[in-house]
Structure formats: C-alpha cells, structure tokens
C-alpha positions, -999 to 999 in steps of 0.1 A, spaced: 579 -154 -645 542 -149 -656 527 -114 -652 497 -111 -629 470 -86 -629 443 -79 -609 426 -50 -627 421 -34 -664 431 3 -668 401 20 -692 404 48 -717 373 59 -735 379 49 -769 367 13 -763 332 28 -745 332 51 -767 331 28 -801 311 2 -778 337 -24 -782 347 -26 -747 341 -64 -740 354 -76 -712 338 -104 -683 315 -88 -657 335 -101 -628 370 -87 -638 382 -53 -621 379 -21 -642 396 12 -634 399 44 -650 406 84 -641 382 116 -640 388 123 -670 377 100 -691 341 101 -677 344 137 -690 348 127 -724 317 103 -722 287 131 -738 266 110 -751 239 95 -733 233 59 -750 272 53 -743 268 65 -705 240 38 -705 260 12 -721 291 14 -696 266 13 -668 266 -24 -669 303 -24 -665 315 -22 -625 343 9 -629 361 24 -602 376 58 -608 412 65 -596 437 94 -596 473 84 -602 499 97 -574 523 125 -588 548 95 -581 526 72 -607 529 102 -633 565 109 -629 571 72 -631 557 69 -666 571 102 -675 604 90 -670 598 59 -686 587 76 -718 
C-alpha cells in the first residue's frame, strides 16, 4: 500500500539555512513555535514566498507521539 500525503510538516532548520526547497503548490504546515525562532529579517522575507499554515497539535496528537517514542 503506497503512503499518501497531502501536506509537509516544517521545522525551522530548513528556513533557517535557506534550503527549504519545496514546489509552490504543495501544502506546508508548521506550529507557533517555530515562527518564534525565525529572528532574522532576510529569512522572514525568504519564507514569505512559501504558502504556510500554522497549526497546533491536539493533546491527543502529542500523546500519540509520546507514546510512540
């Protein structure tokens, strides 16, 4: 059975170092914090052109991969 996914989960390291490549048209999602750790003003600019929704996991998400790990 093949996988399917219908969005990309976004930490700041990739922003961050700029090598975030990804196509315009695929779905981007990340969580508040991560726009916290984004100070610097040329790499706010340079995700701008990237579509990204922010999102909060459910306590049910976190305890999920809590257990798992």
């Amino acid at each position: 059975m093949e996988a399917s996914y219908n969005a990309i989960v976004v930490d700041s390291g990739p922003m961050i170092r700029r090598t975030f490549k990804v196509s315009h048209d695929t779905r981007l999602v990340t969580v508040p914090a991560v726009w916290n750790e984004l100070r610097d003003a040329a790499v706010r600019n340079y995700v701008q052109q990237f579509q990204i929704d922010t999102r909060s996991p459910s306590a049910a998400s976190l305890k999920a991969v809590s257990d798992f790990s």
